[in-house]
BASERO-866794 format. One record per residue: x, y, z of N, C-alpha, C in turn. Coordinates in steps of 0.2 Angstrom, whole numbers. Layout:
<marbas>
marba n_px: X | n_py: Y | n_pz: Z | ca_px: X | ca_py: Y | ca_pz: Z | c_px: X | c_py: Y | c_pz: Z .
...
</marbas>
This chain:
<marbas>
marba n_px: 933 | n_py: 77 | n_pz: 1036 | ca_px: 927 | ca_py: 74 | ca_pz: 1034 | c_px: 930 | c_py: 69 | c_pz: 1029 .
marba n_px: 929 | n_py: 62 | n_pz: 1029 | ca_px: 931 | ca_py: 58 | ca_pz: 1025 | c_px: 929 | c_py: 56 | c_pz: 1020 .
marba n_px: 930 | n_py: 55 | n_pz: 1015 | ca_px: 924 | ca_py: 55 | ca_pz: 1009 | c_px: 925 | c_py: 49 | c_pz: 1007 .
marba n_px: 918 | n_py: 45 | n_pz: 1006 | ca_px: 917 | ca_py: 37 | ca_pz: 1005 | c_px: 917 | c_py: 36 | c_pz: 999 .
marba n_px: 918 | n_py: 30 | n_pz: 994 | ca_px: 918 | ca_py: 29 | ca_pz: 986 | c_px: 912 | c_py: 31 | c_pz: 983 .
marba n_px: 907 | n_py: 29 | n_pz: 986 | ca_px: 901 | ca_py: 29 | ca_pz: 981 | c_px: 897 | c_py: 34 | c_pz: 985 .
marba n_px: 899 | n_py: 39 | n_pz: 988 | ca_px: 897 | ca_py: 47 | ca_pz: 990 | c_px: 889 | c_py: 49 | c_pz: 986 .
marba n_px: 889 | n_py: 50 | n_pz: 979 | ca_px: 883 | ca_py: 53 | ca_pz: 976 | c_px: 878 | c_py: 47 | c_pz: 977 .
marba n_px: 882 | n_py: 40 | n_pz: 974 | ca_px: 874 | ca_py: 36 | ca_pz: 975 | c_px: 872 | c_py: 34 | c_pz: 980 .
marba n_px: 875 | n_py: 35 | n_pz: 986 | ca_px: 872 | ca_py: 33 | ca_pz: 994 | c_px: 868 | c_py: 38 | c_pz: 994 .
marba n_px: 871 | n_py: 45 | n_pz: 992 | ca_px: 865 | ca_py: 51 | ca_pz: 995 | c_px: 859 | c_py: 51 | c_pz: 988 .
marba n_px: 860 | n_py: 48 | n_pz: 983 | ca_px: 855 | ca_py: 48 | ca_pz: 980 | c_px: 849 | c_py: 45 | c_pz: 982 .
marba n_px: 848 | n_py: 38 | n_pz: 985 | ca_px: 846 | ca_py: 33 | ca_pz: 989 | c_px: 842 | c_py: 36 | c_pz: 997 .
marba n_px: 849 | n_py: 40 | n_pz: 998 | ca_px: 845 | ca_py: 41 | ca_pz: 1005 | c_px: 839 | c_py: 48 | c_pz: 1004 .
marba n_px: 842 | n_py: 51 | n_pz: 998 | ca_px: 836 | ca_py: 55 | ca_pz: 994 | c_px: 829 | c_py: 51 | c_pz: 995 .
marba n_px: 830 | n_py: 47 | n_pz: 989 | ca_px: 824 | ca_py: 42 | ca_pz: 989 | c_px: 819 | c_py: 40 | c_pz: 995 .
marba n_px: 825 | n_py: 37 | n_pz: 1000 | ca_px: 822 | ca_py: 35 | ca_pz: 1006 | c_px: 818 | c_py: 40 | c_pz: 1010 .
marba n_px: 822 | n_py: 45 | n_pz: 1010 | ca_px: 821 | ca_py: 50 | ca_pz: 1015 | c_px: 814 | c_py: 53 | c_pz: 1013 .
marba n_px: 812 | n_py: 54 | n_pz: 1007 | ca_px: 807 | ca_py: 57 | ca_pz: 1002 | c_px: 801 | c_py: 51 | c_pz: 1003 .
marba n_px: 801 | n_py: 44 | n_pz: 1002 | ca_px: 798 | ca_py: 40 | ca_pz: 1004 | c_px: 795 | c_py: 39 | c_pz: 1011 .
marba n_px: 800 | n_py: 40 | n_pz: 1016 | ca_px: 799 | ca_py: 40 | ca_pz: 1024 | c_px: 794 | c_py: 46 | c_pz: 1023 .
marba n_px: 794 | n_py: 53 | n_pz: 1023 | ca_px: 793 | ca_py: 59 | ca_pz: 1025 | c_px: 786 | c_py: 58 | c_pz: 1018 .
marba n_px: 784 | n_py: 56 | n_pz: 1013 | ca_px: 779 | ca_py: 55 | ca_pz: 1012 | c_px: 772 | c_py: 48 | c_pz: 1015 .
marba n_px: 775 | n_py: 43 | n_pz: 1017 | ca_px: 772 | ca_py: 41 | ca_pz: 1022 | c_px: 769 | c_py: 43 | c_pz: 1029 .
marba n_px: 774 | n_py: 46 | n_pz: 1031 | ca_px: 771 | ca_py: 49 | ca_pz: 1038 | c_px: 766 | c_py: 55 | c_pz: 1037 .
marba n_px: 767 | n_py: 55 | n_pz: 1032 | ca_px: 760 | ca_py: 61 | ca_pz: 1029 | c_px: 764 | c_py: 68 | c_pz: 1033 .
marba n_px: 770 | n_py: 69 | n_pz: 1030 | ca_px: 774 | ca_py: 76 | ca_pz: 1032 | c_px: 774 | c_py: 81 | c_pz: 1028 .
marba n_px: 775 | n_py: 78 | n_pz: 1021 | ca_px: 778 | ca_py: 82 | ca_pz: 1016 | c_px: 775 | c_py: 77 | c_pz: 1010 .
marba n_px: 774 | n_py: 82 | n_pz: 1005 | ca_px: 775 | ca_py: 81 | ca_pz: 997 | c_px: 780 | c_py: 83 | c_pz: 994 .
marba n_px: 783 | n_py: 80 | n_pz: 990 | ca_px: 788 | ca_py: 80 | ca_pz: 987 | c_px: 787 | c_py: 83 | c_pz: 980 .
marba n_px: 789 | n_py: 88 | n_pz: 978 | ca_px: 787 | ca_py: 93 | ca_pz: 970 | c_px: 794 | c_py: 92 | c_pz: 967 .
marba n_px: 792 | n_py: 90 | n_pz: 958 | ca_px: 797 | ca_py: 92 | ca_pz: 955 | c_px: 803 | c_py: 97 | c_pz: 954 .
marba n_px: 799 | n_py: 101 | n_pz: 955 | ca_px: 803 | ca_py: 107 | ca_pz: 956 | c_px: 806 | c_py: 109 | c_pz: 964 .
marba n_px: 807 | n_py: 105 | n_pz: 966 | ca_px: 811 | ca_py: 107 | ca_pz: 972 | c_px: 816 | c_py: 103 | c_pz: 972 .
marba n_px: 822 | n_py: 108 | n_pz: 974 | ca_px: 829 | ca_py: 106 | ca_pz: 972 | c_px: 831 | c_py: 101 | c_pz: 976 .
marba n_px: 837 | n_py: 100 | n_pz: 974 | ca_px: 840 | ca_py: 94 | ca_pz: 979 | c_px: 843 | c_py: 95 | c_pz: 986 .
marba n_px: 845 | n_py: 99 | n_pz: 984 | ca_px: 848 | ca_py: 102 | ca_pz: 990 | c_px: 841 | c_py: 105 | c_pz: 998 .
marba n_px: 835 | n_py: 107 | n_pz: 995 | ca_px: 831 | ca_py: 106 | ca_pz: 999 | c_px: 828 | c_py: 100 | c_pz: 1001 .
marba n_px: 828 | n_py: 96 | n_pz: 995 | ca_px: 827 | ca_py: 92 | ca_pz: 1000 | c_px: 830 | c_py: 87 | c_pz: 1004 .
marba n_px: 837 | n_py: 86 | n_pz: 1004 | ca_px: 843 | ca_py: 83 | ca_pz: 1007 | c_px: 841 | c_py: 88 | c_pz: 1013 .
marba n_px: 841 | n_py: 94 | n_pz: 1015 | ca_px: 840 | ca_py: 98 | ca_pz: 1020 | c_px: 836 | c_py: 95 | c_pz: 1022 .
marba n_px: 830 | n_py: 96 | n_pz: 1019 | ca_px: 820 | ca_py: 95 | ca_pz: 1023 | c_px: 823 | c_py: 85 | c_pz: 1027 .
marba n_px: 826 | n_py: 82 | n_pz: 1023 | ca_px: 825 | ca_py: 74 | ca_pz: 1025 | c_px: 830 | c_py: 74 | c_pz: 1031 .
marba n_px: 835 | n_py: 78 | n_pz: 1032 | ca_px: 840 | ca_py: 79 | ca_pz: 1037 | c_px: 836 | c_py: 80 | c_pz: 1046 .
marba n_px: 833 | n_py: 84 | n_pz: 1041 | ca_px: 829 | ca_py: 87 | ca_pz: 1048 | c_px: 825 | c_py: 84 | c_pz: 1050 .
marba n_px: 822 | n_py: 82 | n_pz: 1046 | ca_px: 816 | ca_py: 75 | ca_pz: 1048 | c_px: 817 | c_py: 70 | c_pz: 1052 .
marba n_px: 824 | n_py: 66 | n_pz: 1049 | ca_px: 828 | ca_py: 61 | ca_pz: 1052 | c_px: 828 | c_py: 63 | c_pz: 1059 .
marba n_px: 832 | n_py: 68 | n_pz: 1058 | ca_px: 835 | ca_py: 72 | ca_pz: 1066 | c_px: 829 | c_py: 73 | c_pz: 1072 .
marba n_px: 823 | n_py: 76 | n_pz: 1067 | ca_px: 817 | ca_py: 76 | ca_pz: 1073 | c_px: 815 | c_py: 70 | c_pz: 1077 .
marba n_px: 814 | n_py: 67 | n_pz: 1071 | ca_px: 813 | ca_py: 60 | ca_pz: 1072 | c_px: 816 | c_py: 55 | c_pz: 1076 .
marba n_px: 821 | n_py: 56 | n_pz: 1078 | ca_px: 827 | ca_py: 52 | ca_pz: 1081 | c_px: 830 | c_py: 48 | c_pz: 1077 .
marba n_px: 831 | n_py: 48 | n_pz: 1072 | ca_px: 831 | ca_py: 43 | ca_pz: 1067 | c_px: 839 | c_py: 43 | c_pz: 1065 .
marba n_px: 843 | n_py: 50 | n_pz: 1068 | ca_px: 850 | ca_py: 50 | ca_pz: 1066 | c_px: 852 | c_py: 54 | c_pz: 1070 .
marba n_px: 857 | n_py: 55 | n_pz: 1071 | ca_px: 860 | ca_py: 61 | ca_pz: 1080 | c_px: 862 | c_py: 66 | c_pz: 1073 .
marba n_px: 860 | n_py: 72 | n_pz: 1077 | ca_px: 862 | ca_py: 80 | ca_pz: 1072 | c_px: 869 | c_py: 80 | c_pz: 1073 .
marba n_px: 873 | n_py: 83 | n_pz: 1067 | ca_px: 878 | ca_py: 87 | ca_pz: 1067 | c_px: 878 | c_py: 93 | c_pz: 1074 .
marba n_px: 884 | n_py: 95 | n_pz: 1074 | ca_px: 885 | ca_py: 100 | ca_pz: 1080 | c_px: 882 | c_py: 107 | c_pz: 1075 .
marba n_px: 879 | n_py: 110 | n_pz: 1079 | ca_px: 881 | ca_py: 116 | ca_pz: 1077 | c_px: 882 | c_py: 121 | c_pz: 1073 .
marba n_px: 890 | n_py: 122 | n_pz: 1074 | ca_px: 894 | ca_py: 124 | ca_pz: 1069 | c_px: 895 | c_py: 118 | c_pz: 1063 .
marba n_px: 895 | n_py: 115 | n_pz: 1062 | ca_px: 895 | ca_py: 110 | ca_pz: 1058 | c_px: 890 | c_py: 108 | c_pz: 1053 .
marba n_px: 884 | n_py: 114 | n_pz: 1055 | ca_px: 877 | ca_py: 111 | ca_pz: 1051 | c_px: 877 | c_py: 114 | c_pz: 1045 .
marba n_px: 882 | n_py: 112 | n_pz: 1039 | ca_px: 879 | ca_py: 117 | ca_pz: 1031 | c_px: 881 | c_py: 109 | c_pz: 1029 .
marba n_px: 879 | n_py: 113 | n_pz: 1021 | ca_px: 875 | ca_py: 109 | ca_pz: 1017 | c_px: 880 | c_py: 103 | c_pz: 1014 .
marba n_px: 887 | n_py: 103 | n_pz: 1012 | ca_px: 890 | ca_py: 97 | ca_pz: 1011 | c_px: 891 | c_py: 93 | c_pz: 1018 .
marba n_px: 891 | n_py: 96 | n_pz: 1023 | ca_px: 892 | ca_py: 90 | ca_pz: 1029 | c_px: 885 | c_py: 86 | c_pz: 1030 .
marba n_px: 879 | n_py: 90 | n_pz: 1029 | ca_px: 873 | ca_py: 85 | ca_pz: 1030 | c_px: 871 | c_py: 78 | c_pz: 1023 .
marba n_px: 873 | n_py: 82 | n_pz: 1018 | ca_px: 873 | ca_py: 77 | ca_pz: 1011 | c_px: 881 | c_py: 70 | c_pz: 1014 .
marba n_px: 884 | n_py: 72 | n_pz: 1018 | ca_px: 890 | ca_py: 67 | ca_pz: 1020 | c_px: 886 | c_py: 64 | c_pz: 1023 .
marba n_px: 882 | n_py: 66 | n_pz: 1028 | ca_px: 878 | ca_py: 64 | ca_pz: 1035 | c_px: 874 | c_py: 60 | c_pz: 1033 .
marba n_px: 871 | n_py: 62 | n_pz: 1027 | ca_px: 864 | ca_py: 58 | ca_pz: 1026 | c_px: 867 | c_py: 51 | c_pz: 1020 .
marba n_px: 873 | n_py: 53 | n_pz: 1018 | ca_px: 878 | ca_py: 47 | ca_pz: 1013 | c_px: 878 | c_py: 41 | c_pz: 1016 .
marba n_px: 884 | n_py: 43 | n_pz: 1024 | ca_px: 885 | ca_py: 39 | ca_pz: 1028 | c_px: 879 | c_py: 34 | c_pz: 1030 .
marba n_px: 875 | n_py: 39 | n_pz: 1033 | ca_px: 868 | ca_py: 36 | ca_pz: 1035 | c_px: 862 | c_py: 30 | c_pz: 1032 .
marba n_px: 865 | n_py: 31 | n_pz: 1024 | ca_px: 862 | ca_py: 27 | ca_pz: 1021 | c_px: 866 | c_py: 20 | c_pz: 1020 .
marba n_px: 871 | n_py: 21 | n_pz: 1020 | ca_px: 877 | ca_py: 16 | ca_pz: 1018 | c_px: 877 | c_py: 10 | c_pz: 1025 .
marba n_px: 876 | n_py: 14 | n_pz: 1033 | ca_px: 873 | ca_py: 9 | ca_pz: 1038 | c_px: 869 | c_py: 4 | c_pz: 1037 .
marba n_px: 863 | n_py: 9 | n_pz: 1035 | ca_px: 858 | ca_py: 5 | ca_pz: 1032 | c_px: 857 | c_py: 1 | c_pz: 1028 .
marba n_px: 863 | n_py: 0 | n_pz: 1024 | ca_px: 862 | ca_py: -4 | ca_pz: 1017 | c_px: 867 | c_py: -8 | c_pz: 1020 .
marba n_px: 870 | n_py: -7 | n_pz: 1026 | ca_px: 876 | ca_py: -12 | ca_pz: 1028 | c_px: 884 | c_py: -13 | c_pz: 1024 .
marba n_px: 885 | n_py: -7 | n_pz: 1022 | ca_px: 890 | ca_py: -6 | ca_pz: 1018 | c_px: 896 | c_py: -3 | c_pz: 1022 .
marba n_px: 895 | n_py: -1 | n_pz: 1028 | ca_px: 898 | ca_py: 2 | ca_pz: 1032 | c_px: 900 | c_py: -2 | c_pz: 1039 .
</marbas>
């Protein structure tokens, strides 16, 4: 796994996003007290359901590869990639 420069603020962003997407579609609220890591999971899955991003394999699905997964994912989107 290749670790990109600005790793925390791309997945910070795609937090935001993610939280934003899944609040419109009227899936999910978003509570203070829900960690980050749930939510980077909750928005992973979303995506994934959604077709919005092809899932990791598998064996591959824990929690620093999908915070990679959703990094990367954001950085296309900003075109930074």
């Amino acid at each position: 796994m290749k670790k990109i420069k600005n790793e925390k603020e791309l997945l910070k962003k795609a937090i935001h996003f993610g939280m934003n997407y899944a609040q419109k579609r009227g899936v999910a609220k978003f509570e203070a007290t829900d960690s980050q890591d749930a939510k980077v999971e909750y928005i992973y899955r979303l995506l994934v359901h959604d077709g919005v991003m092809q899932p990791l394999a598998g064996d591959q699905e824990n929690l620093p590869n999908i915070k990679h997964k959703l990094s990367i994912w954001m950085a296309r989107q900003l075109g930074e990639v």
